[in-house]
N, C-alpha and C positions, 0 to 999 in steps of 0.2 A: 591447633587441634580443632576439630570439628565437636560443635555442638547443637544442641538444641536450642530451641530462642519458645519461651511461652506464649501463646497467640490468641488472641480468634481467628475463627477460621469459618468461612462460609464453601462449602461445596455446592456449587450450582451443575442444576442440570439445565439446558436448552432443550425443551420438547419442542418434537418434533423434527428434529436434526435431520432426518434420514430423506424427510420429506421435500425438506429445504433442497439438501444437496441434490438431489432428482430436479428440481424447478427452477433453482438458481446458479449463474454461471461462478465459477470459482472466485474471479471479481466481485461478483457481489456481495457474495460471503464473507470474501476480507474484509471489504467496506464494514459490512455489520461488526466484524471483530475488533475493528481499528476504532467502529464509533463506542465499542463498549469499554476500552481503555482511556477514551479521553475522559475522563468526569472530573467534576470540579467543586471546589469546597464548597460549603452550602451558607451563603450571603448573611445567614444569623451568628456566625461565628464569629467570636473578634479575634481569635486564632485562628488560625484555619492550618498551621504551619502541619496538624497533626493529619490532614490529609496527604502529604507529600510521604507519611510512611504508610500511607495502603499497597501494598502490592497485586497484581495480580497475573496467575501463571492457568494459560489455554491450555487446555486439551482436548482436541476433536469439537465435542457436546458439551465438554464440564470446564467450567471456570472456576478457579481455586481463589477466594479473596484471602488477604490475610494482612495482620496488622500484631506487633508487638505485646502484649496484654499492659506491660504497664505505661506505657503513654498515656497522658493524660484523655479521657475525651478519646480512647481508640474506638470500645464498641460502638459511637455514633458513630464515629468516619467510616466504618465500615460496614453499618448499618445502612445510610445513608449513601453509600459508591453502593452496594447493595440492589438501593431505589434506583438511583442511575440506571443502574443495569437492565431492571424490569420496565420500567418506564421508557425507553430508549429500544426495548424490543418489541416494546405490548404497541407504540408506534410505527413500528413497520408496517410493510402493506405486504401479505397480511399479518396482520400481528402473531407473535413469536413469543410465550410462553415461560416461562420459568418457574421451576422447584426447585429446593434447596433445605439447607440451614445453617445454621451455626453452633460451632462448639467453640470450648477453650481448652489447649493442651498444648504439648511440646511440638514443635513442627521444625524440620530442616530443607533448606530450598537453597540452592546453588545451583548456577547455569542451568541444566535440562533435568537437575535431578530435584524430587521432593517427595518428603516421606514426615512420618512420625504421628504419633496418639493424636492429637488436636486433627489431622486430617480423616481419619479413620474414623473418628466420633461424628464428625461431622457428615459424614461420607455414609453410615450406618444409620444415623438421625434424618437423615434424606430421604434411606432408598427404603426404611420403616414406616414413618411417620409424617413426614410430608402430604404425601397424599395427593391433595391437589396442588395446582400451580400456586405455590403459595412459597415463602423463605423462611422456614420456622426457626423459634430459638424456647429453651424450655424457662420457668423461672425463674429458678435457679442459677442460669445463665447472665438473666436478667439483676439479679440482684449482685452479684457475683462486681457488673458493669456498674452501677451505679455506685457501687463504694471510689469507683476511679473517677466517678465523670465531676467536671470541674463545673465552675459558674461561668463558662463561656456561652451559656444561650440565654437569650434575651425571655424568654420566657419558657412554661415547662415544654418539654423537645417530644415527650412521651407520646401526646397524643397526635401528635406530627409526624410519627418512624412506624408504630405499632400499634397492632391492639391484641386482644386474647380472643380468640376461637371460640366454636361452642366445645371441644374438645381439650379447653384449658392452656391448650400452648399458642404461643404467642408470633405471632406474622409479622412483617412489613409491608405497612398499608400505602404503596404506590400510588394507589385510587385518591387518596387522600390530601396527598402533600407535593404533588407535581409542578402544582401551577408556582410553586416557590423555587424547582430546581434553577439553577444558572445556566443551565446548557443549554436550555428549552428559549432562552433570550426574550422571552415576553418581557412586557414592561409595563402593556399601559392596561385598565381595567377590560378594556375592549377586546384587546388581543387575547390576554386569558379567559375572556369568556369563548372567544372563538374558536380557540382553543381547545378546552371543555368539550363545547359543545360536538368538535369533529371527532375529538379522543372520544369518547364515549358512544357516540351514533355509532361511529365505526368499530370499537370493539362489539359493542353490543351485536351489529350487524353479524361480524364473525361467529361470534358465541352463537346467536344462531341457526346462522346456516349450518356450521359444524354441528347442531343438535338435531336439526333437520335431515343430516345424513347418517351420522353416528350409530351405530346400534351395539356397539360394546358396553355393557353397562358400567363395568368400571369407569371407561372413558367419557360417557353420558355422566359421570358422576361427578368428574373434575372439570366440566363446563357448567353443567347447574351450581357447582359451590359458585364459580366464577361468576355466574350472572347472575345469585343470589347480592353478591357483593358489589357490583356493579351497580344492581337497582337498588340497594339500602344505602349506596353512597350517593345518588341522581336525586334520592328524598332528601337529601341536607343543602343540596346544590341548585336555587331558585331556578337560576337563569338555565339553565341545564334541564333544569326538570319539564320546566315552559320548553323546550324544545323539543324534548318527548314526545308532550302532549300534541307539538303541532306535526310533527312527524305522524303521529296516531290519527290526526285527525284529518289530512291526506291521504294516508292509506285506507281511510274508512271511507270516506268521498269516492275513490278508486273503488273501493270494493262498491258501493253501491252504483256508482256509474255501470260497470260491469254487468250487474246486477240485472239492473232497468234496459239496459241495451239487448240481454238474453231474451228479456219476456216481450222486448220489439218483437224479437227475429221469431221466437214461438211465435206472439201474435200472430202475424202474417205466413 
């Protein structure tokens, strides 16, 4: 008999989909699909066994995560494949965007088919409240998780997955906790800084040029969250933030060269 199975459940959107499949060949779209299925447990776990039941089911634009509710330690594994996700897209060239959330409820999934309350919450909690490219989940949600979550992390996980909004609901802070993923294969202190330092130029870079063209104000509104968050994370991150500075301070050189070269050509 078929039944329901109780979950989390994260409905992800991929923005800007439509734009992709216009600029990229159907190859390289798979590639991006095939790199967001690989993710891998996350090196603080001395379990890790509870990532081998994250699931996840494609459609088009939206990726469905989902994981059993009562496993031990599920909302982080699925919090954290989650991060994978964003982090592994926000890396593209050009980087590839995501909204979403998570709920919990009944869900059913068998070969091509999937349904049930925990999807449709999630699904509703997305296309409401989301907002910007951000994977919400509300507190309730959050507390909900912590009655399951075990002593598998070597210290507190919280400030490593999420934080709360100015709007009180709570995200996965990608921005944040990268440089720890396994997928990403850094190692040594050098490499994650380098690291950093090109993840962040270069999103920044996108954010914006896209703000430079943009004149939808909605959509001007979910690139400023983004590069509000970007620069309040660049002030925690030394070496990062020195790179900024020398970035700015090139461009400023530039600008004055420029500058000085005009009031030649007037002179004369």
């Amino acid at each position: 008999m078929n039944e329901y199975i109780d979950c989390y459940v994260a409905f992800l959107d991929i923005l800007g989909f439509k734009a992709l499949q216009e600029n990229a060949s159907c190859d390289e779209i798979k590639h991006i699909f095939d790199e967001l299925i690989g993710f891998k447990a996350h090196p603080l776990l001395k379990d890790r066994k509870v990532y081998g039941e994250v699931r996840l089911y494609v459609m088009s634009d939206s990726v469905v995560v989902y994981i059993a509710s009562q496993k031990e330690d599920a909302f982080i594994a699925l919090a954290e494949v989650c991060l994978q996700i964003q982090l592994k897209l926000a890396t593209h060239n050009p980087p590839i965007l995501v909204r979403g959330a998570i709920e919990k409820g009944p869900l059913y999934c068998e070969g091509n088919i999937i349904f049930g309350g925990g999807l449709s919450k999630a699904y509703v909690l997305e296309s409401t409240l989301a907002k910007y490219p951000r994977i919400i989940f509300t507190d309730a949600i959050r507390k909900v998780a912590l009655q399951n979550t075990g002593k598998s992390f070597v210290f507190d996980y919280s400030q490593m997955f999420y934080k709360k909004d100015s709007d009180m609901l709570f995200y996965i802070d990608y921005l944040h906790t990268f440089a720890f993923i396994p997928s990403l294969k850094v190692k040594t202190i050098d490499e994650i800084t380098d690291f950093d330092n090109a993840f962040f130029e270069k999103l920044f870079e996108y954010i914006e040029e896209r703000l430079g063209e943009e004149k939808s104000p909605s959509i001007r509104e979910k690139y400023m969250w983004l590069r509000e968050k970007v620069l309040m994370q660049v002030e925690h991150m030394p070496e990062v933030k020195k790179h900024f500075k020398e970035i700015e301070r090139k461009d400023q050189e530039e600008k004055t060269k420029r500058f000085d070269l005009a009031l030649d050509n007037n002179a004369n």
